[in-house]
C-alpha positions as CSV (number, residue, x, y, z in Angstrom):
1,X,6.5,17.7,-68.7
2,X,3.0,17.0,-69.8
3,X,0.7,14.4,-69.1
4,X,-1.8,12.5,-71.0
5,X,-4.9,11.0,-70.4
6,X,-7.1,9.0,-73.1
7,X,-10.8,8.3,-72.0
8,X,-14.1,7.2,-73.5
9,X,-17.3,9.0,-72.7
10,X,-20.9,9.0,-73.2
11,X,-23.8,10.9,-71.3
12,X,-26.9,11.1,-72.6
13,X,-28.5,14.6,-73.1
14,X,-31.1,14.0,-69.6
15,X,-27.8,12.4,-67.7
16,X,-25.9,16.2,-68.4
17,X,-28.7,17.8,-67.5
18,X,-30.0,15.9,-64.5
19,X,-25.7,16.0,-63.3
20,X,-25.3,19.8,-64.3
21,X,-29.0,21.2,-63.6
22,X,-30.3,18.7,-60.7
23,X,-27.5,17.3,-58.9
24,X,-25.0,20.4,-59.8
25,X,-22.0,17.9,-60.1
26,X,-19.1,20.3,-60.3
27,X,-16.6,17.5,-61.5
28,X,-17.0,14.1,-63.4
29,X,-14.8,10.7,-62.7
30,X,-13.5,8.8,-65.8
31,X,-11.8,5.7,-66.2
32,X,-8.8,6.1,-68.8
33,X,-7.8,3.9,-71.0
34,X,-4.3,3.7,-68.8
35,X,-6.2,2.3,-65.8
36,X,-6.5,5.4,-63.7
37,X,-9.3,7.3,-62.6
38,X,-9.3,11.2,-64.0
39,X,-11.2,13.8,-62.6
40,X,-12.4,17.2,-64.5
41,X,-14.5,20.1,-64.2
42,X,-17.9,19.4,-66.0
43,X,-17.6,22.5,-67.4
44,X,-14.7,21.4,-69.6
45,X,-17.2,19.2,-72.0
46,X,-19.2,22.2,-72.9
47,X,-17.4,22.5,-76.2
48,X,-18.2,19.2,-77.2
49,X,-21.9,18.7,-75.9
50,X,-24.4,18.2,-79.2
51,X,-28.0,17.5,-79.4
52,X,-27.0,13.9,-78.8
53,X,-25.6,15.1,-75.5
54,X,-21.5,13.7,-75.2
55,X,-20.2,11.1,-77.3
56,X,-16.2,10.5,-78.0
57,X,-13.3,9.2,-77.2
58,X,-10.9,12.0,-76.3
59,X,-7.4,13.0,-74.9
60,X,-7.1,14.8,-71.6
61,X,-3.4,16.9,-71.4
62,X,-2.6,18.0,-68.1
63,X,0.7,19.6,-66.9
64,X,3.5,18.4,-64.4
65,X,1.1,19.9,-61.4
66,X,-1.9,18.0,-62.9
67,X,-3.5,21.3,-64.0
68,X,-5.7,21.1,-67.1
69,X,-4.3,22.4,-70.4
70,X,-6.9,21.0,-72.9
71,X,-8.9,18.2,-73.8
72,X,-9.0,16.9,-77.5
73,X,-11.8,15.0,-79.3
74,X,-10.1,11.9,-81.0
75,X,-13.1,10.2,-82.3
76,X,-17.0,9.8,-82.3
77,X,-19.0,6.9,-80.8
């Protein structure tokens, strides 16, 4: 049994690096769209970081341990 997790997000390109670089946040706290706060590695959102830093809404799929097992891009901002 999966679970699934639907989130907006936006950091700018100096707010990753000043989290990633300066503060060396491990993990991030989101809000999902279901009302419940979701934490995840940093690291996760590498695949989606542009020049324009992150921007999307995606889908976060955990399994029944709440282990990570991906996380989708649905849409841009």
């Amino acid at each position: 049994m999966t679970r699934q997790f639907t989130f907006a997000l936006v950091f700018s390109p100096s707010e990753l690096e000043r989290r990633y670089y300066k503060d060396r946040v491990d993990n991030i706290v989101v809000m999902s769209d279901q009302g419940l706060r979701v934490q995840l590695p940093l690291r996760r959102l590498g695949p989606f970081i542009t020049s324009l830093g992150v921007r999307g809404r995606f889908l976060l799929t955990l399994d029944q341990h709440n282990q990570f097992i991906s996380l989708q891009k649905t849409a841009e901002l």
